[in-house]
C-alpha positions in Angstrom: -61.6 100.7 98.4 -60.4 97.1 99.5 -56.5 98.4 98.9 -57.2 100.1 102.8 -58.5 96.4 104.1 -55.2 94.8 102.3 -53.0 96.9 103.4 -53.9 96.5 106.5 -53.8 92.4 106.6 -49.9 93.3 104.5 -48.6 94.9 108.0 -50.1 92.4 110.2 -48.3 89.7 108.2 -45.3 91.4 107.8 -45.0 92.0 112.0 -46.1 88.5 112.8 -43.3 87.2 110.7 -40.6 89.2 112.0 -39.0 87.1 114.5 -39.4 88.5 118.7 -35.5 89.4 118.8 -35.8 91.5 115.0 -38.6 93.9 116.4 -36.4 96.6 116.8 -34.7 96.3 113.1 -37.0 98.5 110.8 -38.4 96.8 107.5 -36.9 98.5 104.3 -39.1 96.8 101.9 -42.3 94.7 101.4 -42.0 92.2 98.3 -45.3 91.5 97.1 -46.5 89.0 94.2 -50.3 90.4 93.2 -52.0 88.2 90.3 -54.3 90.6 87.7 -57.1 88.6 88.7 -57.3 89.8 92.2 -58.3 93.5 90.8 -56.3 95.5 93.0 -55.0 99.0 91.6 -51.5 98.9 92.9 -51.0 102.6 93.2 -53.5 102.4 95.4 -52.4 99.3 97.1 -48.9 101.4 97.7 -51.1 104.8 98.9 -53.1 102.4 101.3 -49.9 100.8 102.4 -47.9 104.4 103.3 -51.2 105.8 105.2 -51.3 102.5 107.3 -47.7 102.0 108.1 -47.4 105.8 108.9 -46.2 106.2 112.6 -45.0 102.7 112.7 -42.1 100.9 112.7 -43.1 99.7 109.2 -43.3 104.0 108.3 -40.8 104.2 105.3 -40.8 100.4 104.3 -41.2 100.5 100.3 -43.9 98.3 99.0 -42.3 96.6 96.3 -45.3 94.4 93.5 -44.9 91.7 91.1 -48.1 91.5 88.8 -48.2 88.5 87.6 -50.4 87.3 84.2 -53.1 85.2 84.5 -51.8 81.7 82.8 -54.2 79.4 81.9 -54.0 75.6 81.0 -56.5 74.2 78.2 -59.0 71.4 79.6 -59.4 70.1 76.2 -56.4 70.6 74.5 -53.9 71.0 77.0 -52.2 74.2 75.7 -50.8 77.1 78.2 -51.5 80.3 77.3 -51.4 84.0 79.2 -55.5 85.8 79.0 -54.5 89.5 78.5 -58.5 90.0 77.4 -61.6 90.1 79.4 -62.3 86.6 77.0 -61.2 83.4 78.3 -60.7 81.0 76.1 -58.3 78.9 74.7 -55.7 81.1 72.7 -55.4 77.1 70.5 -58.5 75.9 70.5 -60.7 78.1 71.5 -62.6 75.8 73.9 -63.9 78.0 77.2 -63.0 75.0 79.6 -59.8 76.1 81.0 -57.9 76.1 84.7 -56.1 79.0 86.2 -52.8 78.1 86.8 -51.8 81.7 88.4 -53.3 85.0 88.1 -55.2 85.0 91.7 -51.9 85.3 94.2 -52.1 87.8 96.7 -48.5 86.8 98.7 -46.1 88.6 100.6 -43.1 87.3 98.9 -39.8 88.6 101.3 -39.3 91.0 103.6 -36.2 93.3 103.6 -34.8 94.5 106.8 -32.5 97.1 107.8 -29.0 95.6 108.7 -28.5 95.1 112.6 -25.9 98.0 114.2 
């Protein structure tokens, strides 16, 4: 299960990019944007996330995804079009020479923080 691994890598980026004088402000929420080709489950993604953020200060944090389509772009035509089959081609042509124009991201968007008291 690569959802653990992920995780994982999610809570070290989230706590190297909360600044030194926020480390004491808990994180709400974790935006994530997770493309279809990256073939992560995201149920499990969200398990994985509350087993490795339990008993720290990320315990509680909500992991929030975005799937986004894979969107493709025609090398011999030129037309855009969204693959929602395991065949890529194009959905205009029908040529198999196309680029992926998203469909792979893997980003932690935002992160949402508790207000300051």
């Amino acid at each position: 299960m690569h959802e653990m691994g992920i995780a994982m890598q999610i809570v070290d980026i989230v706590r190297q990019a909360i600044p030194p004088q926020m480390k004491d402000v808990s994180v709400e929420a974790v935006n994530l944007k997770l493309g279809k080709l990256t073939a992560v489950v995201p149920e499990s993604l969200r398990f994985c996330f509350t087993v490795v953020t339990k008993d720290t200060s990320l315990e509680g944090a909500k992991l929030h995804i975005e799937e986004l389509p894979i969107v493709v772009q025609c090398r011999g035509c030129g037309f855009h079009s969204t693959i929602d089959t395991p065949e890529f081609k194009c959905a205009q042509c029908g040529g198999p020479d196309l680029d992926i124009l998203s469909g792979r991201e893997l980003t932690v968007s935002t992160i949402e923080m508790a207000e300051e008291t």
